[in-house]
C-alpha positions, 0 to 999 in steps of 0.5 A: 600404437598404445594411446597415453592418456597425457596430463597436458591432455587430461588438463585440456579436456576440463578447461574444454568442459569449462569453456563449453560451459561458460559460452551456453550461459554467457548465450543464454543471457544474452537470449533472454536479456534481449528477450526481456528487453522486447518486453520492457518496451512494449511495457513502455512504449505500448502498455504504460502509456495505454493504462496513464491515459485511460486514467487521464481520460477518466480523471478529464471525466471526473472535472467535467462532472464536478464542472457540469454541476457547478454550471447546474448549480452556480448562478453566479455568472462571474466565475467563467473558469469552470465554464471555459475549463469545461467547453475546453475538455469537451472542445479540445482535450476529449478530441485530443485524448480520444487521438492518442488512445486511438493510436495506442489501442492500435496493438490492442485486442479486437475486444478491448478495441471495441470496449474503447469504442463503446465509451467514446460513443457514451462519452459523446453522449453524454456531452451532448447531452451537457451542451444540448440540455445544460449548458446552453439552456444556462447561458444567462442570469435570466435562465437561472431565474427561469424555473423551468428551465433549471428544472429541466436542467437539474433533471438531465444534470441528475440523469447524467449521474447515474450514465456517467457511472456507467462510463466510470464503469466500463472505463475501471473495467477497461484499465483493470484489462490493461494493467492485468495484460501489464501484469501478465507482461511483467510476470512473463518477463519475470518468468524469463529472469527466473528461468535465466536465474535456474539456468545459470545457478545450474550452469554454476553448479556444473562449472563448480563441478568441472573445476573440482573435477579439474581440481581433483584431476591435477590434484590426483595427476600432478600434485599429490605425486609430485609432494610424494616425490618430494618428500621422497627425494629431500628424506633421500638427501639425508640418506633416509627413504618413506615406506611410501610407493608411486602407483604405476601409471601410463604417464610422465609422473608414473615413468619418475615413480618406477625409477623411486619404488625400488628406494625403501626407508622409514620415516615413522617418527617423522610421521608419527610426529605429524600426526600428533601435531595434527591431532592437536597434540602440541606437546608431542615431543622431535628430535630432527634428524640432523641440523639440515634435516629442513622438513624436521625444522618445519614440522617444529615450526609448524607445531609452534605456529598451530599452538599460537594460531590456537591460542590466538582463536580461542582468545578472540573467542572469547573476546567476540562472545563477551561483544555478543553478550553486550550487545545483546544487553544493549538490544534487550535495554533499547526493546525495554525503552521502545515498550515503554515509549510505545505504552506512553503513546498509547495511554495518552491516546487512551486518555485523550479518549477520555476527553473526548468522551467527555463531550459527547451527551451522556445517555440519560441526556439523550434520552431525556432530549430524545426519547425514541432515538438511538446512536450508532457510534463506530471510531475506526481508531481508539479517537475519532473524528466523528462525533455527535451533539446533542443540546437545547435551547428553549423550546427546540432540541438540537442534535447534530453528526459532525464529520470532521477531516480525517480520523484518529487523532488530527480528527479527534483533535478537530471535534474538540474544536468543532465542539467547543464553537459549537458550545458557545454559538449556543450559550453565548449568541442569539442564533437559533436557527441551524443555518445560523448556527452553522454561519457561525460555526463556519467563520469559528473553524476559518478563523481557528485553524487561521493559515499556514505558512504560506499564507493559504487557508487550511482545508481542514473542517467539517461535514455535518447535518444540525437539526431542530426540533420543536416538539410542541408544534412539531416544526424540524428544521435543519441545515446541512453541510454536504451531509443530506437528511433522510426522511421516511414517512409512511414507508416512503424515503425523502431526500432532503439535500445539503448545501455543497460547501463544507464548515471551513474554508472552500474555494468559491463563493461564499454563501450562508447556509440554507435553513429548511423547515418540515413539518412532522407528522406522527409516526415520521423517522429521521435518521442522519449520518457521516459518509463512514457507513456508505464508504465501508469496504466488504462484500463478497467483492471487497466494494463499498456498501454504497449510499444505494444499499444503505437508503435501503437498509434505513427504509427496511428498518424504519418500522421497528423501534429504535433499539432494535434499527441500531442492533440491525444497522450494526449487525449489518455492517459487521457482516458487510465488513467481514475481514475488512479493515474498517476504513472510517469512523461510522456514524448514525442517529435515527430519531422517531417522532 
């Protein structure tokens, strides 16, 4: 039996391609959305939470150390609420928050069980040691009046520090696992997506393909014989024949074209007509053949609405390119004003500079005031919000490293106020002492920035240390808001604290500044700063310099003259810093006695 190869066949076995097709990616998306949806809950029943906890936990730790210090460092027994906020984290919110991550760290690693484990144990530890050695020894006025017991308290308080950095430690190094298995979730989840992407975009490309191939088939197997047909058969009914033939075939259409091939006739000028029209030649010159010959009059009608067509494209052409050369004016003109505005800006920055600039002491003034000193002085913005003050008054010299709130411009804007109190506090009071001085230049800045809106105190304002020298009888005193002195005598580093309050409004109990005096002895350097040079990011790891390292660095320079300690003290922040954006304004002054 000879087999036919029908077109009702041909046509079923590509839409039998096509349908193929569609069902293996409409499978494939629906395995991995279901996969990616596994995913995503474990994203949000498991991971998320673990990671929001342990911030949680380390956040709760972070209240307990700033609670535990005002329990070491607050005498005043009529302010309870960080008290009973501490006695609730260790009695209540601790339990509580060691429960849930208990019950997260059920899909957990063996590893990162026992990391958590490690700091609970610390964490108890630690808290011990809070109610054991602090809290309850400083459960009365009495106790804050006993010496021993503070300096028994203030010690464990100071050894907590350093074994709270550990926990902080281990907890950053515990989260950063979680969030890296949340990555890797996330990245499988994504991979999964992808492949889904590639699989389809190639199934589209297979499907495009099967309906060209469809296309072509029907093209080849229906359509272009049957317009030759009829072509063939309307130049038929005006008794003229193509020259065209129907190949032979083993189908339905190949049965039509034997029965025509016999049928001869030219059609050439009609041909030749079509293709000069086709070749844009719009001009070309047809005579129908008769007044029905139809195909005749569609092929004038065809020319007349391609000559129309093109003159219509080519009018709007034009019109699109005359829209495109003015917007194009319009983009060029506003990129002009944006240049100008953005120069605007920047000079008036540039000259705010200048102002600032103004207020800080020339360098025969320093000199003069401060014979072997240097100033280390780094805005991290064409302004800053550090800045230094140098003055005296009678026998005393003063000289100061404000660190305002913030950088740039809102802290260059605070300098100038910073300043200006501080220029008339000396001109224009007895105040002579630095924690007077700073009395004063705190309840300036308070009564300054005023309040906003709603009533409540600004909480902008100013870290500073203010120092006093009286060389005749070499006397320094000094008074410090957070920003501590450092003292290096015979190659020994000393300490001297600030008070923990800032210049400006804070919320707690408002006390005057202490005033400290010290008695130089030759050969003594001094040096005090901002916390810009401390907090710089660099390194091989991208971390901080670290007040650590930087004690150091100023007891390693001490010996050497003041010129050359700046060029070492910038040097080594520049290699520190390396590629590193610079995070804050930096400043230092060192002064040898």
């Amino acid at each position: 039996m000879n087999y036919r190869f029908t077109i009702g066949r041909r046509i079923g076995l590509g839409f039998a391609i096509l349908v193929s097709l569609t069902v293996v990616a409409f499978t494939l998306t629906i395995f991995t959305i279901i996969e990616s949806k596994n995913k995503t809950e474990t994203m949000v029943g498991q991971v998320t939470p673990s990671v929001t906890e342990l911030k949680e936990l380390n956040l709760m730790l972070q209240r307990s150390h700033t609670n535990i210090s005002k329990w070491v460092y607050n005498k005043s027994m009529n302010d309870m609420q960080f008290r009973d906020d501490l006695n609730k984290i260790i009695s209540e919110e601790f339990p509580q928050k060691r429960k849930l991550l208990v019950d997260y760290s059920k899909y957990w690693t063996d590893s990162e069980k026992e990391q958590l484990q490690v700091i609970f144990l610390k964490i108890d530890s630690l808290f011990l040691v809070y109610k054991n050695n602090i809290m309850e020894p400083l459960n009365s006025l009495d106790a804050y009046n006993d010496d021993g017991i503070i300096f028994l308290a203030v010690n464990d308080y100071e050894e907590s520090e350093t074994y709270i950095k550990t926990i902080y430690s281990k907890l950053r190094e515990l989260i950063e696992l979680k969030k890296q298995f949340a990555e890797n979730v996330k990245l499988e989840m994504f991979e999964s997506l992808d492949f889904l992407k590639q699989s389809v975009q190639f199934l589209s490309i297979l499907l495009m393909l099967g309906g060209v191939i469809i296309g072509v088939m029907t093209t080849r197997s229906i359509t272009r014989p049957v317009q030759v047909l009829k072509k063939m058969l309307l130049s038929m009914g005006l008794g003229i024949l193509p020259e065209e033939r129907v190949s032979a075939r083993n189908d339905e259409i190949g049965e039509m074209g034997n029965a025509l091939n016999d049928l001869i006739q030219s059609m050439h000028h009609t041909t030749d007509f079509a293709k000069e029209t086709g070749a844009g030649n719009f001009n070309a010159s047809y005579t129908p053949l008769s007044k029905d010959d139809t195909l005749g009059h569609a092929l004038l009608k065809m020319r007349d609405d391609l000559a129309e067509n093109e003159r219509v494209l080519e009018q709007k052409v034009i019109e699109r390119t005359e829209e495109v050369v003015r917007q194009k004016s319009e983009i060029e003109h506003k990129n002009v004003e944006l240049e100008i505005l953005y120069k605007q800006v920047t000079d008036s920055i540039h000259y705010a500079k200048r102002i600032q600039d103004a207020i800080l002491p020339t360098t025969n003034k320093i000199k003069n005031l401060l014979p072997d000193s240097f100033i280390l002085f780094k805005p991290k913005d064409i302004v800053s919000g550090d800045f230094y003050w140098i003055e005296q008054k009678g026998d005393l010299v003063y000289f100061a490293a404000i660190d305002c709130t913030g950088h740039g411009v809102p802290g260059a804007f605070m300098s100038l106020v910073g300043y200006n109190i501080l220029k008339d506090i000396l001109k224009n009071t007895s105040a002579s002492k630095p924690s007077e001085i700073l009395d004063q230049l705190r309840d300036g800045v308070v009564s300054a920035l005023l309040t906003d809106e709603t009533g409540k105190q600004a909480k902008d304002g100013m870290d500073m240390t203010l120092c006093a020298i009286n060389y005749k009888t070499m006397m320094l005193q000094y008074a410090a808001a957070f920003n501590p002195l450092y003292l290096i005598r015979k190659g020994e580093l000393i300490l001297h604290p600030a008070n923990k309050f800032p210049i400006g409004s804070y919320v707690g109990e408002k006390t005057g500044f202490d005033n400290h005096e010290i008695q130089l002895e030759k050969g003594d350097q001094i040096f005090i700063c901002s916390d810009g040079y401390a907090d710089q990011f660099g390194g091989p790891t991208g971390k901080k310099f670290m007040v650590g390292n930087f004690r150091k660095l100023l007891l390693k320079i001490s010996e050497l003259n003041s010129q050359v300690q700046k060029e070492e003290l910038n040097k080594t922040l520049v290699s520190w810093q390396g590629e590193q954006e610079q995070v804050d304004d930096v400043l230092v002054i060192g002064v040898k006695v």
